[in-house]
N, C-alpha and C positions, 0 to 999 in steps of 0.2 A: 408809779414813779420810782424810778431808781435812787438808792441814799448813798452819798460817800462813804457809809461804812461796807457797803458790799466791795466798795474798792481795795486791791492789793495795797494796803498803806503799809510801807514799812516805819518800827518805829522809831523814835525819840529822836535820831541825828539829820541832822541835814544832810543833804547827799557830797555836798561841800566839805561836810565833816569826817570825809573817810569811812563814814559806815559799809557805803557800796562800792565795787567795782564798776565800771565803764569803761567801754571798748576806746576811746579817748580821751588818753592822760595829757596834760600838758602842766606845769609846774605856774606856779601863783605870777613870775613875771613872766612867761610866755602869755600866758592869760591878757596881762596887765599892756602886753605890747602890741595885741591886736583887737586890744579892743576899747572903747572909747571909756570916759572917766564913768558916763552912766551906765556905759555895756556893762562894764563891769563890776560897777555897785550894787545894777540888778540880777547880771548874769550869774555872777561867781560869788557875790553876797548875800542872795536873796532880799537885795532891795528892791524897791517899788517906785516906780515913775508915777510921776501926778496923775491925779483921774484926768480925761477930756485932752490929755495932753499928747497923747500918742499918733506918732503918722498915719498907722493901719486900721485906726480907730473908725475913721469913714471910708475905711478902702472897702468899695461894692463887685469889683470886676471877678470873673471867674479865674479861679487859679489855685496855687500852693501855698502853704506858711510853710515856711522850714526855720529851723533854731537859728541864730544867727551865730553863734561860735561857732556851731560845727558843720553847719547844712545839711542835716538832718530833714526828713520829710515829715513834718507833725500833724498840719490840718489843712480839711480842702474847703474851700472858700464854699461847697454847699452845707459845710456844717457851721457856719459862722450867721451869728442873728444881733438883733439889737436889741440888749438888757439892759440900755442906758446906767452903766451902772460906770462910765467913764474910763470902759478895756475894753478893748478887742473881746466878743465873748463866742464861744464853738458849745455845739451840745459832744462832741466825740474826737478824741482824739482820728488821723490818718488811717492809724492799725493799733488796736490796744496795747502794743507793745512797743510801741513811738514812744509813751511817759512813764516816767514812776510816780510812786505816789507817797508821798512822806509825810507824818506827823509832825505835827506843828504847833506846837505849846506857845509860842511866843508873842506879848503884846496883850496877854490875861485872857488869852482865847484858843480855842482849838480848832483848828481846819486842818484842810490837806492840802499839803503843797506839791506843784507840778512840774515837773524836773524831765529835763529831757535825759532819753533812755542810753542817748548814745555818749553824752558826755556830762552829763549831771547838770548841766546848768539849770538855775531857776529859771521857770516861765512863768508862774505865777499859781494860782489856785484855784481848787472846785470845790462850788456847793452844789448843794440837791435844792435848790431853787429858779427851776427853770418847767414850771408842770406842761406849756403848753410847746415844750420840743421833745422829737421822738424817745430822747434817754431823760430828760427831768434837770439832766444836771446843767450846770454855767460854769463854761471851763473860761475860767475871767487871768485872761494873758495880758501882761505887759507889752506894749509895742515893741519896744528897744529888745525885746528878746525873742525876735520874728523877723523874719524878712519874707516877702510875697514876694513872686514871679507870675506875671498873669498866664493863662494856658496859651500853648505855640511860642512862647519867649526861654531860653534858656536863664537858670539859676547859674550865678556867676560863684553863688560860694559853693553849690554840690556841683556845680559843674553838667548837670543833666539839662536835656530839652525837656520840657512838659508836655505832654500830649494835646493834640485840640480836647479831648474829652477824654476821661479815662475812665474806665470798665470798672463795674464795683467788683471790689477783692471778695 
């Protein structure tokens, strides 16, 4: 089984906090103007939506997550499983270089937190408690910081069709 410490975790800041660069700046009230009061407490705050409470949480059908701020392509619906653990859960990022991965001290605990690549926004966090998926890990996403397009329906925030089926990279 794989550990989130093999993971590229960068340290101490949130990505929120200016440690990193992303290819997608927008300033705290552009933020704040396209996206809803919880997009944005989870997206650009690193808060957390209630367990059991998310839209995508029972979504089964074949298809994409992409970030919801930027439309970003993060996870395919055959890497997504049930950890009943009240999130949307994936064993693998899209492309390992879909997420960042950031230290996270806060709340008297350490994890990794999961930050999209293109524009920093929180998507939530990985453990290495997932032994019987092919990487080990539970990449445990927030709803509100995902949007799914099922396969053959166009993504209205990246704007792309989805394939009926697409070829592994």
């Amino acid at each position: 089984m794989n550990d989130s410490r093999d993971l590229p975790v960068h340290g101490g800041k949130t990505a929120h906090g200016g440690a990193l660069n992303f290819p997608v700046r927008k300033s705290e009230e552009q933020w704040r103007s396209e996206l809803s009061e919880l997009e944005f407490s989870v997206l650009r705050q690193a808060g957390t939506e209630r367990p059991g409470t998310g839209l995508l949480l029972n979504e089964h059908r074949q298809g994409t997550y992409f970030c919801r701020a930027c439309g970003a392509k993060l996870f395919r619906s055959e890497t997504k499983f049930e950890s009943f653990c009240g999130w949307p859960s994936f064993f693998d990022p899209h492309q390992k270089d879909a997420v960042v991965y950031i230290r996270d001290d806060s709340h008297g605990m350490v994890r990794t937190e999961v930050c999209c690549a293109r524009c920093g926004s929180h998507l939530g966090h990985v453990f290495p408690d997932a032994p019987h998926t092919p990487t080990g890990m539970r990449y445990c996403m927030n709803s509100v910081s995902l949007t799914f397009t099922p396969d053959g329906e166009t993504n209205v925030a990246a704007g792309v069709a989805q394939p009926e089926r697409e070829k592994a990279e």
